[in-house]
N, CA, C and O atoms as a DFTB+ gen file, in Angstrom:
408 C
 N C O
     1  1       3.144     -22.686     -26.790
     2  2       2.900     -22.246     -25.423
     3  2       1.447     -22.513     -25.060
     4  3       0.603     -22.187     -25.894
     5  1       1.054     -23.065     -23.922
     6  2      -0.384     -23.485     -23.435
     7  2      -0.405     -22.421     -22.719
     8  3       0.431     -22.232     -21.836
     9  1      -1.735     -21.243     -23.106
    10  2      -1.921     -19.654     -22.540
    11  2      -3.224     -20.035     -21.448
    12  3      -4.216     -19.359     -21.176
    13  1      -2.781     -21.463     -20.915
    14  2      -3.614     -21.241     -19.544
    15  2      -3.123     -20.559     -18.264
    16  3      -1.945     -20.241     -18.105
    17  1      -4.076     -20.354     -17.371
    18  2      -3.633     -19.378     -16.647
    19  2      -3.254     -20.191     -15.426
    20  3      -4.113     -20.975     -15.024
    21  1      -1.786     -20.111     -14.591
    22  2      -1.152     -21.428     -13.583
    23  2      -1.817     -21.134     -12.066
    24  3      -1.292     -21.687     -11.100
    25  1      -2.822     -20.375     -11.897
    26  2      -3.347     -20.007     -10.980
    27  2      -5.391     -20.831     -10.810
    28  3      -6.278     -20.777     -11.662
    29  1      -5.426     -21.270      -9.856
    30  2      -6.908     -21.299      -9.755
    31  2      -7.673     -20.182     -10.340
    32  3      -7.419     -19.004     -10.092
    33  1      -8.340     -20.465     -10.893
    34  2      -9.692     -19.164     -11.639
    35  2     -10.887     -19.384     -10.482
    36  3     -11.083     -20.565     -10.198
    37  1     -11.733     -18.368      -9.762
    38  2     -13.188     -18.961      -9.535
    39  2     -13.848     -18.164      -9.965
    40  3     -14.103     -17.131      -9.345
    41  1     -14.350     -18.456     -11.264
    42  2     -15.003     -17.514     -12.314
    43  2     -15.998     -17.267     -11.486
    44  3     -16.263     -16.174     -11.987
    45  1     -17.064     -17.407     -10.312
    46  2     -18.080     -16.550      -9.763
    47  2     -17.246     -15.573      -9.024
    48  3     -17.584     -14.436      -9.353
    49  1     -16.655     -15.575      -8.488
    50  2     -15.662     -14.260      -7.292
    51  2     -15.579     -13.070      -8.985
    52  3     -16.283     -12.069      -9.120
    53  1     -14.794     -13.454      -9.790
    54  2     -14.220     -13.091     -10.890
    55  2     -15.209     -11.962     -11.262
    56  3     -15.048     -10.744     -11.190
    57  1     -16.375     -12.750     -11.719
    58  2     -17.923     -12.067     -12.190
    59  2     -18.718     -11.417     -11.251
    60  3     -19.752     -10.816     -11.540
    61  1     -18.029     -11.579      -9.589
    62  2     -18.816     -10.691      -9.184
    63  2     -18.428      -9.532      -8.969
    64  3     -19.207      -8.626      -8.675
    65  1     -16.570      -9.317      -9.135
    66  2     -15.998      -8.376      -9.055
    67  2     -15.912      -7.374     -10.317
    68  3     -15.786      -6.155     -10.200
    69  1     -15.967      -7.804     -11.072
    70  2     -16.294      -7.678     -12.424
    71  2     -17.688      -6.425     -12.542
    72  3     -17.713      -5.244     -12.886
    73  1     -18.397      -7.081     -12.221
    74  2     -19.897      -6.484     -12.205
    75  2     -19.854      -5.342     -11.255
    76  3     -19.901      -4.193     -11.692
    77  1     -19.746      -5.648      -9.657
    78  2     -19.131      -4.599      -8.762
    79  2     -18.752      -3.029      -9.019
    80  3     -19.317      -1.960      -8.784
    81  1     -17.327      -3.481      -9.711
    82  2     -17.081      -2.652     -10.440
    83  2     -16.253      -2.332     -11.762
    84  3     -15.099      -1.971     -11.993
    85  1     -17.715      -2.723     -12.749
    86  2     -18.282      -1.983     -14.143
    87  2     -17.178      -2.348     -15.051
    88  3     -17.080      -1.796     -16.147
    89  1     -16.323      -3.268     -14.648
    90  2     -15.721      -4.114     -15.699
    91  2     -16.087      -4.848     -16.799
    92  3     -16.605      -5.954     -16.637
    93  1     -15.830      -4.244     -18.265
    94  2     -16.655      -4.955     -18.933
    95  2     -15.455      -6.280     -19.850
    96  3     -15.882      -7.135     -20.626
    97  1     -14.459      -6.157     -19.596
    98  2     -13.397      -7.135     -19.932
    99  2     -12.404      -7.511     -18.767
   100  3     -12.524      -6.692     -17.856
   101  1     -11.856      -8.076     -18.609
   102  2     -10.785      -8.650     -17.478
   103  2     -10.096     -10.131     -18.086
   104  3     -10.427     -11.312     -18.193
   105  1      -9.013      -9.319     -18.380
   106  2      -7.537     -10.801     -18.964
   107  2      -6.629     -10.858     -17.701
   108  3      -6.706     -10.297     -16.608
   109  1      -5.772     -11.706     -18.225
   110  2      -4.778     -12.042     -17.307
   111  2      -3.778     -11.748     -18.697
   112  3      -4.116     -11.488     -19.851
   113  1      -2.445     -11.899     -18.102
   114  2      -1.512     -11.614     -18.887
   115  2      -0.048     -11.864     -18.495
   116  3      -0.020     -12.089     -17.286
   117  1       1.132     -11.912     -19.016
   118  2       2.158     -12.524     -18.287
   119  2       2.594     -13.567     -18.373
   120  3       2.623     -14.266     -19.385
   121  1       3.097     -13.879     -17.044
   122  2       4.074     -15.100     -16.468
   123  2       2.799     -15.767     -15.961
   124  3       2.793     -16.996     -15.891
   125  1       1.836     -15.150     -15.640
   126  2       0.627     -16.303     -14.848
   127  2       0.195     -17.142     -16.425
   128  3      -0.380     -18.230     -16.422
   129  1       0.438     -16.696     -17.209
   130  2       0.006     -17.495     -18.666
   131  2       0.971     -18.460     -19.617
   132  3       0.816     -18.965     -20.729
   133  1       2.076     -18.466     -18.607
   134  2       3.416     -19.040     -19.134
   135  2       4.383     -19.964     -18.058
   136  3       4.553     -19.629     -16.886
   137  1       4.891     -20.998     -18.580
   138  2       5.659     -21.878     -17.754
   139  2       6.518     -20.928     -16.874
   140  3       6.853     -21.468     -15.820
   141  1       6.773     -20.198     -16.963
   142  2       8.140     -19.275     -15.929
   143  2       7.219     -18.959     -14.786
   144  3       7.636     -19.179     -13.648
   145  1       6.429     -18.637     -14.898
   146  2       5.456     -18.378     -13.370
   147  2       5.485     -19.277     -12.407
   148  3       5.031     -20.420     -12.463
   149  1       6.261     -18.532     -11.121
   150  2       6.410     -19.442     -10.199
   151  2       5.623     -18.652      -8.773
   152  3       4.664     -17.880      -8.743
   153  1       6.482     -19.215      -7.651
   154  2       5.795     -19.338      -6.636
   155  2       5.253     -17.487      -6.247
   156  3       4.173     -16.961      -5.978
   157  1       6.890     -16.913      -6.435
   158  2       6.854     -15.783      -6.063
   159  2       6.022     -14.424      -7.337
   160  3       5.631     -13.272      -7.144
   161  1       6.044     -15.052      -8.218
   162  2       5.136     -14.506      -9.421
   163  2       4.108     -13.521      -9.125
   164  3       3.273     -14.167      -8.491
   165  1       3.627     -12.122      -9.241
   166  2       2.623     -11.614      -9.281
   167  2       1.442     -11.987     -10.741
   168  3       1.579     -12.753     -11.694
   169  1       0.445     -11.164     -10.397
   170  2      -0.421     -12.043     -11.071
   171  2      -0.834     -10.654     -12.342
   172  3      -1.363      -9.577     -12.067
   173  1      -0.514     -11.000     -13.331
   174  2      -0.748      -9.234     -14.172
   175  2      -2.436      -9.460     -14.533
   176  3      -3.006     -10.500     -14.861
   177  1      -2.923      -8.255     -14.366
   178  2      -4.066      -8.201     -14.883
   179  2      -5.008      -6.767     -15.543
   180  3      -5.189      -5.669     -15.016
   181  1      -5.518      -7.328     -16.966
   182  2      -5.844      -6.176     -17.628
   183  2      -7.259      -5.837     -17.860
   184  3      -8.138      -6.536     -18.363
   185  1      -7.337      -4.272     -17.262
   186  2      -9.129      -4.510     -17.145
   187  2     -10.015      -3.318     -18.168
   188  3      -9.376      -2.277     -18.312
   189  1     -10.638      -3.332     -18.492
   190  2     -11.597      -2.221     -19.588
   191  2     -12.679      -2.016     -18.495
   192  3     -13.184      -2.918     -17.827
   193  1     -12.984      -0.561     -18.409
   194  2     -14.312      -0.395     -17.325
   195  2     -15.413      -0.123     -18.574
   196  3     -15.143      -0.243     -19.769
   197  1     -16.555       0.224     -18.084
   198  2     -17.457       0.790     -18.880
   199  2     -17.291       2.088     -18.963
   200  3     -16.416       2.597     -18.261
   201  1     -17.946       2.760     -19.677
   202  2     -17.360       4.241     -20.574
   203  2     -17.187       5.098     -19.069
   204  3     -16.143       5.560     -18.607
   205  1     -18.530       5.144     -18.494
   206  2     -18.545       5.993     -17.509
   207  2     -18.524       6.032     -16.221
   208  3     -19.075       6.821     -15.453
   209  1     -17.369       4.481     -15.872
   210  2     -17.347       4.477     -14.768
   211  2     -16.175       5.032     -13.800
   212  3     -14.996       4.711     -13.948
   213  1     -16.592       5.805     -12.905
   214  2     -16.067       7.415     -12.462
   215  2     -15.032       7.181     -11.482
   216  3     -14.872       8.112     -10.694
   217  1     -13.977       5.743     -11.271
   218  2     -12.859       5.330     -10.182
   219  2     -11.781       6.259     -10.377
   220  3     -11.385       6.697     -11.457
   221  1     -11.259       6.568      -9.004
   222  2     -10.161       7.524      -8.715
   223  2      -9.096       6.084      -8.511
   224  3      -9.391       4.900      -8.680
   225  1      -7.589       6.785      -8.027
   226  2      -6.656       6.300      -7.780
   227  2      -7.044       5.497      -6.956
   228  3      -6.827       4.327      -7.272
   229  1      -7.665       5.697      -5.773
   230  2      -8.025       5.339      -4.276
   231  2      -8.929       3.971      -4.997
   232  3      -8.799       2.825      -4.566
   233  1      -9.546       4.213      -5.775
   234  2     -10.661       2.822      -6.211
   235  2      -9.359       2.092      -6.762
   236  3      -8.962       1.167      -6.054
   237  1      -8.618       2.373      -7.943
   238  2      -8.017       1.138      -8.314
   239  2      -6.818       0.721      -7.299
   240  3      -6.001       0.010      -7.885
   241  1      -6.440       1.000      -5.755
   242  2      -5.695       0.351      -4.699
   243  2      -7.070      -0.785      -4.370
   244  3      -7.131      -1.957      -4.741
   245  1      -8.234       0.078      -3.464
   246  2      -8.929      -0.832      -3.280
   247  2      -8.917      -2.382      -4.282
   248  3      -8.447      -3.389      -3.752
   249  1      -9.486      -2.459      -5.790
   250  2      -9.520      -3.004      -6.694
   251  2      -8.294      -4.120      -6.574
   252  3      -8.495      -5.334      -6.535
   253  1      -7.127      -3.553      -6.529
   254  2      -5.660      -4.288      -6.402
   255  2      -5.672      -5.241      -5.672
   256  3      -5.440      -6.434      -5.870
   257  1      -6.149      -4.283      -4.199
   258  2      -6.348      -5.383      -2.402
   259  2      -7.016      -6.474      -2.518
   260  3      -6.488      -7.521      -2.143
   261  1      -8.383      -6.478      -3.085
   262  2      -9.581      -7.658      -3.260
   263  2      -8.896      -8.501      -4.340
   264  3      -8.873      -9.731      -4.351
   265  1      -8.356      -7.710      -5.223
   266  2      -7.366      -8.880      -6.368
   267  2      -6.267      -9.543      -5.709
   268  3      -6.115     -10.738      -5.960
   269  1      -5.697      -9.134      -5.133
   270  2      -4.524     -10.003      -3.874
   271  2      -5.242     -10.950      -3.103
   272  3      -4.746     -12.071      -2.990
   273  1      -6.677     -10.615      -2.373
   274  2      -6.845     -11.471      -1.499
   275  2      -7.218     -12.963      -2.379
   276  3      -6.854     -14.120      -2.163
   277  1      -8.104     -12.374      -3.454
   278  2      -8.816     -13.035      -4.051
   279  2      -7.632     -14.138      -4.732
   280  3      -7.994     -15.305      -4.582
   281  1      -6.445     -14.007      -5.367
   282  2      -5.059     -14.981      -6.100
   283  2      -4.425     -15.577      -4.742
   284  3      -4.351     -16.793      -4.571
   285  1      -3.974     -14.648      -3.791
   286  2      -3.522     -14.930      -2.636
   287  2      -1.575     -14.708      -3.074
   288  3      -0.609     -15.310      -2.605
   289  1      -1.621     -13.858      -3.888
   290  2      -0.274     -12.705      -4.369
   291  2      -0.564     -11.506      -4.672
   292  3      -1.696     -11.023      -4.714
   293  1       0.481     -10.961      -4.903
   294  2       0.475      -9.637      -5.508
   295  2       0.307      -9.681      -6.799
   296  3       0.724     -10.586      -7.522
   297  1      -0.525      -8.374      -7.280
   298  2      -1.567      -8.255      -8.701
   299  2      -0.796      -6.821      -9.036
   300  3      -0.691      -5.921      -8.203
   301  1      -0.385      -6.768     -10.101
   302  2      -0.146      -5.614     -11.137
   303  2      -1.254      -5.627     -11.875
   304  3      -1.445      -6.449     -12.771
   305  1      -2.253      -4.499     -11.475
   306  2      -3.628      -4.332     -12.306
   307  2      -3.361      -2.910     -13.335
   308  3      -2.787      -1.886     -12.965
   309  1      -3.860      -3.128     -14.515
   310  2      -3.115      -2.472     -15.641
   311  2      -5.208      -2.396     -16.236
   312  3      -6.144      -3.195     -16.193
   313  1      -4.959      -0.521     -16.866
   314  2      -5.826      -0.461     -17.126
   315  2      -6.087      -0.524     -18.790
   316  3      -5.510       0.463     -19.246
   317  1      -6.621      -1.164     -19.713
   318  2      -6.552      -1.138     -20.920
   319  2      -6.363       0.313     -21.703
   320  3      -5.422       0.700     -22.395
   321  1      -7.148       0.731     -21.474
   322  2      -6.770       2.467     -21.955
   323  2      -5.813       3.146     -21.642
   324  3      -5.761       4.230     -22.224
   325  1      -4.636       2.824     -20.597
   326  2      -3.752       3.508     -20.093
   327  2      -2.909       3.119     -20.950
   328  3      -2.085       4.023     -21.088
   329  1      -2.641       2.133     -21.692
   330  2      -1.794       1.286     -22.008
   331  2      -1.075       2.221     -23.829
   332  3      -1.263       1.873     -24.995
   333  1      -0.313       3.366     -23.286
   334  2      -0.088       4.311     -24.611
   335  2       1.095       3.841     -25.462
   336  3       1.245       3.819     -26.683
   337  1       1.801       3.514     -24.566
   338  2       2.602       2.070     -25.318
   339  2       2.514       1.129     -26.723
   340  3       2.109      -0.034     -26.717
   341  1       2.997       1.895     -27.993
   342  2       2.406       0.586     -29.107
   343  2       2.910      -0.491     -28.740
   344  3       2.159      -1.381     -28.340
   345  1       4.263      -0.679     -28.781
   346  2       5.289      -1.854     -28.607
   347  2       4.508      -2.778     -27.111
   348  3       4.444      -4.002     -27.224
   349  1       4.061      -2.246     -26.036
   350  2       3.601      -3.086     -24.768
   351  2       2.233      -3.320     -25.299
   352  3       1.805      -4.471     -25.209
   353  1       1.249      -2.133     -26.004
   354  2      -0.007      -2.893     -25.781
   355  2       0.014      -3.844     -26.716
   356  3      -0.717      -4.822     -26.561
   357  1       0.749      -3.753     -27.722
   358  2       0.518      -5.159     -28.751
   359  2       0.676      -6.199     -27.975
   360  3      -0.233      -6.971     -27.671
   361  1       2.101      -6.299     -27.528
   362  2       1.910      -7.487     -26.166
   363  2       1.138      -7.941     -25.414
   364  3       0.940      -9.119     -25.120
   365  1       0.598      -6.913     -25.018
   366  2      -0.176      -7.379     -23.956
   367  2      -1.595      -7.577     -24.590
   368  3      -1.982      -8.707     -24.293
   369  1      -2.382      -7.008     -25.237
   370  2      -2.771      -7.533     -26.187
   371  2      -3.026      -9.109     -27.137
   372  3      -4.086      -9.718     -27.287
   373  1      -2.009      -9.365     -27.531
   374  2      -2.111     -10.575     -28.400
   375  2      -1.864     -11.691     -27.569
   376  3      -2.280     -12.792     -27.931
   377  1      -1.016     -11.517     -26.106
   378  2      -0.909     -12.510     -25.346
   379  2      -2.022     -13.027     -23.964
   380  3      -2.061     -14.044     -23.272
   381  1      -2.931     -11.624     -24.008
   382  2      -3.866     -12.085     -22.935
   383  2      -4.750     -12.709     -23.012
   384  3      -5.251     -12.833     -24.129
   385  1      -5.382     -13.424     -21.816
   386  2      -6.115     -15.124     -21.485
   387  2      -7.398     -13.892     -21.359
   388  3      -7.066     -13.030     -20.546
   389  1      -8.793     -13.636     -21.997
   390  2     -10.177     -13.432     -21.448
   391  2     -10.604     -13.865     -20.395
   392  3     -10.707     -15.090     -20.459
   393  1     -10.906     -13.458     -19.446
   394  2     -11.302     -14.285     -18.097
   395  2     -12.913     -14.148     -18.029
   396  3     -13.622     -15.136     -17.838
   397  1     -13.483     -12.727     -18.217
   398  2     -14.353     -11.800     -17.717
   399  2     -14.841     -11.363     -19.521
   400  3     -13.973     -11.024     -20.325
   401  1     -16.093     -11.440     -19.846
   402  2     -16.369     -10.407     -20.649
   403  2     -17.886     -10.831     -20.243
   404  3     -18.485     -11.890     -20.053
   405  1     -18.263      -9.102     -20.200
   406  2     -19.758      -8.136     -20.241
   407  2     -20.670      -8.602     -21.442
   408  3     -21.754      -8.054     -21.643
């Protein structure tokens, strides 16, 4: 499997959102990393903040919106620590593309 990602990257937008807000990792993950990703495809994405950065619910919609405009689809944004799941985070995990690291 070639774990490139079937979407344009513009690693400055990426890094500035990143920085913004206090992202210190950001993967992609999924169907955007695999031949099955098609037109209608959302775009999964997995993010690590820094220890103490203080976002409510309301920040990660915002976060979502600028990630939509920014792919130009819909983004399932998934937070690394949420992820209590052994069986999913291994997945998601061993299969995600680094986009972003601090």
């Amino acid at each position: 499997m070639d774990a490139r990602p079937r979407i344009p990257i513009d690693q400055r937008r990426i890094a500035e959102f990143c920085r913004r807000w206090r992202i210190v990792e950001f993967s992609l993950f999924g169907s955007v990393l695999r031949d099955d990703f098609g037109p209608d495809s959302d775009v999964d994405v997995l993010v690590s903040f820094e220890q103490e950065a203080p976002w409510s619910l309301f920040d990660l919609v915002d976060m979502t919106d600028e990630l939509k405009t920014l792919f130009g689809r819909d983004v399932d944004l998934v937070e690394q620590a949420a992820l209590r799941n052994p069986f999913r985070r291994h997945a998601i995990l061993t299969g995600k593309q680094v986009i972003y690291a601090a």
